[in-house]
C-alpha positions as CSV (number, residue, x, y, z in Angstrom):
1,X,6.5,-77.5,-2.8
2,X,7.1,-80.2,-0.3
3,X,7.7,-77.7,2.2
4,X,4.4,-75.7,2.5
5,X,2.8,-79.3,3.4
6,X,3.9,-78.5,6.9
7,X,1.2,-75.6,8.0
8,X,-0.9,-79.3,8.0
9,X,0.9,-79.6,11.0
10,X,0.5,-76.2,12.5
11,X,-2.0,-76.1,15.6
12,X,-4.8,-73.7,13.4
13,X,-8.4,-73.7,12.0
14,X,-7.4,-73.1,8.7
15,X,-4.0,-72.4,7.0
16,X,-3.2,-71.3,3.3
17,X,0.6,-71.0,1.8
18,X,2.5,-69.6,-1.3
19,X,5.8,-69.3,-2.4
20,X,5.9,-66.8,-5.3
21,X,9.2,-66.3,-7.3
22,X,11.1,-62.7,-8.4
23,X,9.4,-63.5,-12.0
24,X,5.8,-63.8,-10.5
25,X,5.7,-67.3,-11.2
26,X,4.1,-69.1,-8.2
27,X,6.8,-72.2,-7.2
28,X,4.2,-73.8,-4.9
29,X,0.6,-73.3,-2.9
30,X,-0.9,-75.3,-0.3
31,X,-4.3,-74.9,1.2
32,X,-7.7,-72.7,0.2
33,X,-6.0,-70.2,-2.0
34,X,-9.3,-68.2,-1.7
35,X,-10.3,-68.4,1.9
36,X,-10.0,-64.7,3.5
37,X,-8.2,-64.3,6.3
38,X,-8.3,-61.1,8.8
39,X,-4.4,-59.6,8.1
40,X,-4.0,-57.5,11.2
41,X,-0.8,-56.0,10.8
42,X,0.4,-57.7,7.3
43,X,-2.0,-54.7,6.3
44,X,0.8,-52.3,7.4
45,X,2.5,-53.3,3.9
46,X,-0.2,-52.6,1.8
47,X,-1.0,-49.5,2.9
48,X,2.5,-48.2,2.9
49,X,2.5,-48.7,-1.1
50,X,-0.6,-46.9,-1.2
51,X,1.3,-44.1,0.3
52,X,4.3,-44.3,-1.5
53,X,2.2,-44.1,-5.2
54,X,0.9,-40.7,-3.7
55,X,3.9,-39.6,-3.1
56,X,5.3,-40.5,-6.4
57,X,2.2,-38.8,-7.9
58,X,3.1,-35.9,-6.0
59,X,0.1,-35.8,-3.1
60,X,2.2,-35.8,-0.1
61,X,5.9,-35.9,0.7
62,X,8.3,-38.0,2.6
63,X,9.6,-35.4,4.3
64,X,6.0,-33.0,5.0
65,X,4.9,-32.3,8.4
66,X,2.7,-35.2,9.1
67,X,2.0,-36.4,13.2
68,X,3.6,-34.9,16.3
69,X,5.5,-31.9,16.2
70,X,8.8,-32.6,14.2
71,X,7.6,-35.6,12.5
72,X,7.6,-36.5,9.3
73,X,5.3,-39.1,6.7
74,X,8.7,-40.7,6.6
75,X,8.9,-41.2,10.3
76,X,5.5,-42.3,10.4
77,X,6.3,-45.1,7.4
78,X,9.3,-45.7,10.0
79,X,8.0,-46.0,12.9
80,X,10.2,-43.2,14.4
81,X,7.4,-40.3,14.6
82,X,7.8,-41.0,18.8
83,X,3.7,-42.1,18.7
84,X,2.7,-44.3,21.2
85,X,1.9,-47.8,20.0
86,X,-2.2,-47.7,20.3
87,X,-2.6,-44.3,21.4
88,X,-2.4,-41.0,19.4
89,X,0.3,-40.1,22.8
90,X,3.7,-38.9,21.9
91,X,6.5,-41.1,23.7
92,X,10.0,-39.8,22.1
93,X,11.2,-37.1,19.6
94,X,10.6,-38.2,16.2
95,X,13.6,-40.4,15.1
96,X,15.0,-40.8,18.7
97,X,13.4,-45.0,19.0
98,X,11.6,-46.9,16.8
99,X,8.6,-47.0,18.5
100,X,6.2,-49.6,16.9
101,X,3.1,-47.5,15.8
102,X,-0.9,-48.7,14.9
103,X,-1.6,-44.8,15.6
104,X,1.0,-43.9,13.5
105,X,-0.6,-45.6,10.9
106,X,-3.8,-44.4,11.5
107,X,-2.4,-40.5,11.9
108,X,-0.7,-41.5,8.4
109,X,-4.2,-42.7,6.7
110,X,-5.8,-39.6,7.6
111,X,-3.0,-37.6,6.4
112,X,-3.3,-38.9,3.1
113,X,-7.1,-38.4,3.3
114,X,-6.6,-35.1,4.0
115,X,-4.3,-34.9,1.0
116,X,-6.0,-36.4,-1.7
117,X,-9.7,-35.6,-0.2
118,X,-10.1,-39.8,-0.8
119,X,-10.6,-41.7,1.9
120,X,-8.0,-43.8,2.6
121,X,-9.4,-47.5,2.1
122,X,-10.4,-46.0,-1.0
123,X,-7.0,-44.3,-2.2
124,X,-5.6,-48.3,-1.7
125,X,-8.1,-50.2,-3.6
126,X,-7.8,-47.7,-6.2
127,X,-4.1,-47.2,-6.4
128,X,-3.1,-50.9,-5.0
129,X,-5.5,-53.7,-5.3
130,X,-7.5,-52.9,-8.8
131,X,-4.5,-52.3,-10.8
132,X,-2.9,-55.5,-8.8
133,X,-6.1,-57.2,-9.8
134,X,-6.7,-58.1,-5.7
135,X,-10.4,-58.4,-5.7
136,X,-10.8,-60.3,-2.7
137,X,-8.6,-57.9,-0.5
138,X,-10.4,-55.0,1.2
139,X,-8.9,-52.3,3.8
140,X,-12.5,-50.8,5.5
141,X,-10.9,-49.5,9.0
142,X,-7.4,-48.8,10.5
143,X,-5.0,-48.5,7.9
144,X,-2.4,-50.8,10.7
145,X,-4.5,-53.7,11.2
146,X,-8.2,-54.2,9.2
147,X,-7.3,-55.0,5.5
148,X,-9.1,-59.0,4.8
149,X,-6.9,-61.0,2.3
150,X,-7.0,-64.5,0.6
151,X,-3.4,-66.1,-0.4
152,X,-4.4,-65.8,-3.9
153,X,-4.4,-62.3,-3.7
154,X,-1.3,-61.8,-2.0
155,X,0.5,-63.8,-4.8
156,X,-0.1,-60.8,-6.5
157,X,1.1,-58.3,-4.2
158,X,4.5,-60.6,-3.6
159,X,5.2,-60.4,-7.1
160,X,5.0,-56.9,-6.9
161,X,7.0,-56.4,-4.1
162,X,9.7,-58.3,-6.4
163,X,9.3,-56.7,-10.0
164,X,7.1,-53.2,-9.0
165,X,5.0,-52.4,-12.3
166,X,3.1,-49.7,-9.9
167,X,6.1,-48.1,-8.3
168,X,9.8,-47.2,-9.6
169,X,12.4,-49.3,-8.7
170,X,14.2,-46.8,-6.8
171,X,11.2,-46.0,-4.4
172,X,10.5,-49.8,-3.3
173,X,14.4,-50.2,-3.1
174,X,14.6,-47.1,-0.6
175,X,11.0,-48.6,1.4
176,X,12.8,-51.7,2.0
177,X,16.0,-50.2,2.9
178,X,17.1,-49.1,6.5
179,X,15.3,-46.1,7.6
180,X,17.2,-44.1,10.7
181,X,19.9,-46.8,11.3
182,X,20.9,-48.2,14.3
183,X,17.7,-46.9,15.9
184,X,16.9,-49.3,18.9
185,X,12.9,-50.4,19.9
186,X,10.8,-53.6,20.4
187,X,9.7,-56.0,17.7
188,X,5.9,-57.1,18.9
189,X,6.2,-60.8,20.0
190,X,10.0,-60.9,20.0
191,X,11.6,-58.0,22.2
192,X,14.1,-55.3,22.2
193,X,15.7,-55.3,18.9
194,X,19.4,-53.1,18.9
195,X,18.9,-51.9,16.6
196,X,15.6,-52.7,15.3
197,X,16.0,-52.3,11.6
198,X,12.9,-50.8,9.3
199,X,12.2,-49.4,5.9
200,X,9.0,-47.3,5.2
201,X,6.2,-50.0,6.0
202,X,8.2,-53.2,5.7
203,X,10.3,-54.6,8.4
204,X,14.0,-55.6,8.0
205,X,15.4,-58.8,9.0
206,X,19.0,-57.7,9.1
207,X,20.5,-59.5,12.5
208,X,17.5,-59.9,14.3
209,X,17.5,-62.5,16.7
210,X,15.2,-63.4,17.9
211,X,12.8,-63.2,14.6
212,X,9.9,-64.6,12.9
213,X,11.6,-65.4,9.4
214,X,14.4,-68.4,9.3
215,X,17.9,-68.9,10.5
216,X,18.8,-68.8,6.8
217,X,16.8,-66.1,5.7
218,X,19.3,-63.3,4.0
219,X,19.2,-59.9,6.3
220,X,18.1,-58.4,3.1
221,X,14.7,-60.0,3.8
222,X,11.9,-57.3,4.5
223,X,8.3,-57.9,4.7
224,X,6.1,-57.9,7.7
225,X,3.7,-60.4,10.4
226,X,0.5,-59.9,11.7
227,X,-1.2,-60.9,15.0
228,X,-3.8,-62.1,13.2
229,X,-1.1,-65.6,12.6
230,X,0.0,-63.9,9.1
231,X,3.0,-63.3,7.2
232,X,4.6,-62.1,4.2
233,X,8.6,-62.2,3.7
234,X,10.7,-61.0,0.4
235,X,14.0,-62.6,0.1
236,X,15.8,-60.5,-2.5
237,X,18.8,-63.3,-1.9
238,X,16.8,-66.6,-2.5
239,X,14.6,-64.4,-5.4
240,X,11.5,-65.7,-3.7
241,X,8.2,-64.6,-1.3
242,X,6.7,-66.5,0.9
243,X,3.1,-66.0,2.2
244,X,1.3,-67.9,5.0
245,X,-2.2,-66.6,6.7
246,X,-4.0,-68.4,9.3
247,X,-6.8,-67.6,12.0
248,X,-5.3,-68.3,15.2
249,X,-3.9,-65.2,16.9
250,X,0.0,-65.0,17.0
251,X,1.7,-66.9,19.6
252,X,4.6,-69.6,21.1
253,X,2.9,-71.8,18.6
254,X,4.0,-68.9,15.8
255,X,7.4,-68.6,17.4
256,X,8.0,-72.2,16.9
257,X,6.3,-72.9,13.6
258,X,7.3,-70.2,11.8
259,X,11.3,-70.4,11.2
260,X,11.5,-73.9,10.4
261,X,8.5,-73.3,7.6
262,X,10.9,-70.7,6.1
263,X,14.0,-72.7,6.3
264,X,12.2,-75.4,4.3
265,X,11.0,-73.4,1.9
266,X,14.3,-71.9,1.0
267,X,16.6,-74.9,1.2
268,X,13.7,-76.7,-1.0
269,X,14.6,-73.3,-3.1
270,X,17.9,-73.9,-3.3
Protein backbone atom coordinates (compact mmCIF):
# COMPACT_ATOMS: atom_id res chain seq x y z
CA UNK A 1 0.00 0.00 0.00
CA UNK A 2 1.11 3.38 -1.28
CA UNK A 3 -0.10 4.84 1.79
CA UNK A 4 2.04 3.22 4.60
CA UNK A 5 5.19 4.82 2.50
CA UNK A 6 4.41 7.97 4.45
CA UNK A 7 5.83 6.91 8.21
CA UNK A 8 9.25 7.51 5.75
CA UNK A 9 8.32 10.90 6.34
CA UNK A 10 7.39 10.82 9.99
CA UNK A 11 10.18 12.67 12.29
CA UNK A 12 11.24 8.93 14.15
CA UNK A 13 14.22 6.52 14.59
CA UNK A 14 12.55 3.75 13.26
CA UNK A 15 8.91 3.19 12.03
CA UNK A 16 7.13 -0.13 10.96
CA UNK A 17 3.34 -0.31 9.36
CA UNK A 18 0.48 -2.82 8.49
CA UNK A 19 -2.72 -2.86 7.24
CA UNK A 20 -4.38 -6.19 7.94
CA UNK A 21 -7.84 -7.06 6.41
CA UNK A 22 -11.26 -8.63 8.30
CA UNK A 23 -10.05 -12.01 6.51
CA UNK A 24 -6.51 -11.87 8.05
CA UNK A 25 -4.96 -11.24 4.86
CA UNK A 26 -2.35 -8.54 5.29
CA UNK A 27 -3.21 -5.66 2.34
CA UNK A 28 0.14 -3.95 2.87
CA UNK A 29 3.45 -3.56 5.29
CA UNK A 30 6.06 -1.14 5.30
CA UNK A 31 9.20 -1.09 7.36
CA UNK A 32 11.16 -3.95 9.75
CA UNK A 33 8.19 -6.17 10.30
CA UNK A 34 10.32 -7.71 13.19
CA UNK A 35 11.92 -4.78 14.93
CA UNK A 36 10.40 -4.71 18.63
CA UNK A 37 9.05 -1.75 19.71
CA UNK A 38 8.24 -0.74 23.55
CA UNK A 39 3.99 -0.60 23.33
CA UNK A 40 3.30 1.53 26.36
CA UNK A 41 -0.26 1.69 26.44
CA UNK A 42 -1.18 -0.31 23.02
CA UNK A 43 -0.51 -3.07 25.82
CA UNK A 44 -3.88 -2.03 27.45
CA UNK A 45 -5.51 -4.12 24.45
CA UNK A 46 -3.81 -7.13 24.91
CA UNK A 47 -4.24 -7.60 28.25
CA UNK A 48 -7.86 -6.86 28.24
CA UNK A 49 -8.33 -10.08 25.97
CA UNK A 50 -6.41 -11.93 28.39
CA UNK A 51 -8.98 -10.98 30.89
CA UNK A 52 -11.88 -11.48 28.86
CA UNK A 53 -10.72 -15.44 28.04
CA UNK A 54 -10.80 -15.81 31.90
CA UNK A 55 -13.81 -14.65 32.21
CA UNK A 56 -15.22 -16.75 29.57
CA UNK A 57 -13.44 -19.75 31.20
CA UNK A 58 -15.16 -18.75 34.20
CA UNK A 59 -12.04 -17.29 36.58
CA UNK A 60 -13.43 -14.00 37.30
CA UNK A 61 -16.48 -12.05 36.44
CA UNK A 62 -17.37 -8.77 34.81
CA UNK A 63 -19.35 -7.77 37.43
CA UNK A 64 -17.04 -9.27 40.81
CA UNK A 65 -15.85 -6.90 43.26
CA UNK A 66 -12.51 -5.99 41.93
CA UNK A 67 -10.65 -2.18 42.96
CA UNK A 68 -12.18 0.49 45.15
CA UNK A 69 -15.23 -0.02 47.04
CA UNK A 70 -18.17 -0.45 44.45
CA UNK A 71 -16.09 -1.28 41.60
CA UNK A 72 -16.24 -3.71 39.33
CA UNK A 73 -13.56 -5.85 36.73
CA UNK A 74 -15.97 -4.20 34.27
CA UNK A 75 -15.24 -0.77 35.50
CA UNK A 76 -11.76 -1.40 35.69
CA UNK A 77 -11.79 -2.71 31.68
CA UNK A 78 -13.75 0.70 31.51
CA UNK A 79 -11.95 2.94 32.94
CA UNK A 80 -14.85 3.93 35.37
CA UNK A 81 -13.58 2.24 38.72
CA UNK A 82 -12.92 6.21 39.95
CA UNK A 83 -8.87 5.17 40.24
CA UNK A 84 -6.61 7.78 39.83
CA UNK A 85 -4.56 7.69 36.70
CA UNK A 86 -0.93 6.60 38.14
CA UNK A 87 -1.83 6.23 41.57
CA UNK A 88 -3.75 3.35 43.32
CA UNK A 89 -5.96 6.94 44.80
CA UNK A 90 -9.66 6.78 44.40
CA UNK A 91 -10.85 10.14 42.49
CA UNK A 92 -14.81 9.38 41.76
CA UNK A 93 -17.45 6.69 42.46
CA UNK A 94 -17.05 3.98 40.17
CA UNK A 95 -18.95 4.74 36.94
CA UNK A 96 -19.39 8.51 37.86
CA UNK A 97 -16.19 9.69 34.96
CA UNK A 98 -14.09 7.90 32.92
CA UNK A 99 -11.11 8.36 34.55
CA UNK A 100 -8.20 7.09 32.35
CA UNK A 101 -6.46 4.33 34.58
CA UNK A 102 -2.58 2.61 34.39
CA UNK A 103 -3.48 1.67 38.18
CA UNK A 104 -6.52 0.36 37.16
CA UNK A 105 -4.81 -1.85 35.02
CA UNK A 106 -2.40 -2.79 37.33
CA UNK A 107 -5.25 -3.39 40.28
CA UNK A 108 -6.96 -5.52 37.33
CA UNK A 109 -3.62 -7.77 36.67
CA UNK A 110 -3.30 -8.62 40.15
CA UNK A 111 -6.88 -9.43 40.42
CA UNK A 112 -6.57 -11.91 37.89
CA UNK A 113 -3.42 -13.22 39.56
CA UNK A 114 -5.17 -13.62 42.41
CA UNK A 115 -7.79 -15.53 40.51
CA UNK A 116 -6.12 -17.90 38.58
CA UNK A 117 -2.90 -18.19 41.06
CA UNK A 118 -0.85 -17.38 37.47
CA UNK A 119 0.87 -14.46 37.28
CA UNK A 120 -0.49 -12.17 35.02
CA UNK A 121 2.27 -11.79 32.17
CA UNK A 122 1.99 -15.33 32.26
CA UNK A 123 -1.93 -15.84 32.06
CA UNK A 124 -1.40 -13.54 28.56
CA UNK A 125 1.33 -15.35 26.90
CA UNK A 126 -0.47 -18.45 27.67
CA UNK A 127 -4.03 -17.58 26.87
CA UNK A 128 -3.08 -14.67 24.14
CA UNK A 129 0.19 -14.77 22.37
CA UNK A 130 0.99 -18.75 22.07
CA UNK A 131 -2.21 -19.68 20.74
CA UNK A 132 -1.93 -16.25 18.48
CA UNK A 133 1.43 -17.60 17.56
CA UNK A 134 3.02 -13.93 18.91
CA UNK A 135 6.50 -15.08 19.80
CA UNK A 136 8.12 -11.92 19.71
CA UNK A 137 5.56 -10.14 22.07
CA UNK A 138 6.22 -10.26 25.78
CA UNK A 139 4.17 -8.47 28.81
CA UNK A 140 6.99 -8.71 31.85
CA UNK A 141 5.69 -5.59 34.09
CA UNK A 142 2.52 -3.36 34.34
CA UNK A 143 -0.20 -4.89 32.66
CA UNK A 144 -1.10 -0.80 31.17
CA UNK A 145 2.14 0.02 29.67
CA UNK A 146 5.33 -2.81 29.48
CA UNK A 147 4.21 -5.44 26.82
CA UNK A 148 7.35 -5.28 23.70
CA UNK A 149 5.85 -5.96 20.19
CA UNK A 150 7.09 -6.19 16.55
CA UNK A 151 4.46 -5.31 13.68
CA UNK A 152 4.58 -8.79 12.63
CA UNK A 153 3.09 -9.91 15.60
CA UNK A 154 0.48 -7.58 15.89
CA UNK A 155 -0.79 -8.64 12.34
CA UNK A 156 -1.78 -11.45 14.23
CA UNK A 157 -3.57 -9.86 17.03
CA UNK A 158 -5.47 -7.36 14.31
CA UNK A 159 -6.77 -10.26 12.65
CA UNK A 160 -8.01 -11.41 15.72
CA UNK A 161 -9.58 -8.50 16.85
CA UNK A 162 -11.53 -8.89 13.32
CA UNK A 163 -12.48 -12.73 13.21
CA UNK A 164 -11.88 -13.89 17.18
CA UNK A 165 -10.93 -17.76 16.96
CA UNK A 166 -9.91 -17.26 20.90
CA UNK A 167 -13.03 -15.40 22.09
CA UNK A 168 -16.93 -15.65 21.08
CA UNK A 169 -18.16 -13.24 18.98
CA UNK A 170 -20.53 -11.89 21.35
CA UNK A 171 -17.81 -11.06 24.08
CA UNK A 172 -15.37 -9.01 21.58
CA UNK A 173 -18.57 -7.31 20.18
CA UNK A 174 -19.65 -6.21 23.80
CA UNK A 175 -15.52 -5.16 24.55
CA UNK A 176 -15.66 -2.95 21.73
CA UNK A 177 -19.04 -1.56 22.45
CA UNK A 178 -19.88 1.51 24.66
CA UNK A 179 -19.36 0.86 28.25
CA UNK A 180 -21.34 3.45 30.73
CA UNK A 181 -22.55 5.82 27.92
CA UNK A 182 -22.31 9.32 27.82
CA UNK A 183 -19.70 9.18 30.60
CA UNK A 184 -17.47 12.33 30.23
CA UNK A 185 -13.22 12.26 31.03
CA UNK A 186 -9.93 13.13 29.21
CA UNK A 187 -8.44 11.22 26.36
CA UNK A 188 -4.34 11.41 27.18
CA UNK A 189 -2.90 13.85 24.50
CA UNK A 190 -6.19 15.17 23.22
CA UNK A 191 -8.48 16.50 26.21
CA UNK A 192 -11.87 16.49 27.62
CA UNK A 193 -13.87 14.07 25.66
CA UNK A 194 -18.08 14.54 26.28
CA UNK A 195 -18.57 11.93 26.43
CA UNK A 196 -15.54 9.96 26.16
CA UNK A 197 -16.67 6.79 24.64
CA UNK A 198 -14.92 3.20 25.79
CA UNK A 199 -15.49 -0.47 25.64
CA UNK A 200 -13.67 -2.98 28.04
CA UNK A 201 -9.91 -2.27 27.05
CA UNK A 202 -10.37 -0.67 23.63
CA UNK A 203 -11.18 2.85 23.08
CA UNK A 204 -14.08 4.12 20.83
CA UNK A 205 -13.78 6.56 18.29
CA UNK A 206 -17.42 7.52 18.12
CA UNK A 207 -17.41 11.64 17.71
CA UNK A 208 -14.27 12.35 19.14
CA UNK A 209 -12.78 15.33 18.02
CA UNK A 210 -10.17 15.96 18.57
CA UNK A 211 -8.64 12.18 17.99
CA UNK A 212 -5.78 10.18 16.90
CA UNK A 213 -7.54 7.97 14.15
CA UNK A 214 -8.80 9.99 10.76
CA UNK A 215 -11.51 12.38 9.81
CA UNK A 216 -12.99 9.40 7.90
CA UNK A 217 -12.52 6.86 10.24
CA UNK A 218 -16.15 5.21 11.00
CA UNK A 219 -17.21 5.93 14.94
CA UNK A 220 -17.36 2.19 15.05
CA UNK A 221 -13.53 2.29 15.08
CA UNK A 222 -12.09 0.97 18.46
CA UNK A 223 -8.59 0.13 19.22
CA UNK A 224 -6.09 2.03 21.34
CA UNK A 225 -2.49 4.40 21.19
CA UNK A 226 0.39 4.30 23.13
CA UNK A 227 2.85 6.95 24.39
CA UNK A 228 5.41 4.97 23.34
CA UNK A 229 4.34 6.63 19.36
CA UNK A 230 2.10 3.33 18.81
CA UNK A 231 -1.15 2.51 17.49
CA UNK A 232 -3.57 -0.03 16.66
CA UNK A 233 -7.23 0.89 15.09
CA UNK A 234 -10.10 -1.70 13.91
CA UNK A 235 -12.50 -0.29 11.45
CA UNK A 236 -15.42 -2.68 11.35
CA UNK A 237 -16.79 -0.08 8.45
CA UNK A 238 -13.69 -0.19 6.02
CA UNK A 239 -13.18 -4.16 7.22
CA UNK A 240 -9.60 -3.28 7.85
CA UNK A 241 -6.72 -2.69 10.91
CA UNK A 242 -4.15 -0.60 10.78
CA UNK A 243 -1.02 -0.93 12.94
CA UNK A 244 1.93 1.56 13.22
CA UNK A 245 4.80 1.41 16.16
CA UNK A 246 7.57 3.76 16.40
CA UNK A 247 10.15 4.83 19.16
CA UNK A 248 9.67 8.39 19.56
CA UNK A 249 7.41 9.31 22.51
CA UNK A 250 3.89 10.61 21.48
CA UNK A 251 3.66 14.04 20.66
CA UNK A 252 2.45 17.33 18.19
CA UNK A 253 4.48 15.32 15.74
CA UNK A 254 1.75 12.27 16.48
CA UNK A 255 -1.03 14.71 16.40
CA UNK A 256 -0.17 15.74 13.04
CA UNK A 257 1.05 12.60 11.45
CA UNK A 258 -1.30 10.39 12.51
CA UNK A 259 -4.79 11.29 10.88
CA UNK A 260 -3.70 11.89 7.50
CA UNK A 261 -1.73 8.21 7.70
CA UNK A 262 -5.25 6.84 8.37
CA UNK A 263 -7.05 8.77 5.87
CA UNK A 264 -4.74 7.39 3.28
CA UNK A 265 -4.91 4.13 4.22
CA UNK A 266 -8.63 3.94 4.04
CA UNK A 267 -9.32 5.93 0.88
CA UNK A 268 -6.36 3.67 -0.75
CA UNK A 269 -8.99 0.95 0.87
CA UNK A 270 -11.71 2.12 -0.73
Amino acid sequence: MESLRMIENWPVPTAAAAVVRADGTVAGSHGPLEHRFPLASVTKPIAAYAVLLAVEEGAVELDEPAGPAGSTVRHLLAHTSGLAFDEHRTMAEPGARRLYSNAGFEVLGDHLAKATDIPFGEYVREAVLEPLGMGATELAGSPAKDGISTVGDLIRFAAELQRPRLLAPQTLAEATSVIHPGVSGVLPGYGHQKPNDWGLGFEIRDGKSPHWTGASSSPRTFGHFGQSGTFLWVDPDAGAACIALSDRAFGPWAVEAWPPLTDAVLAELR
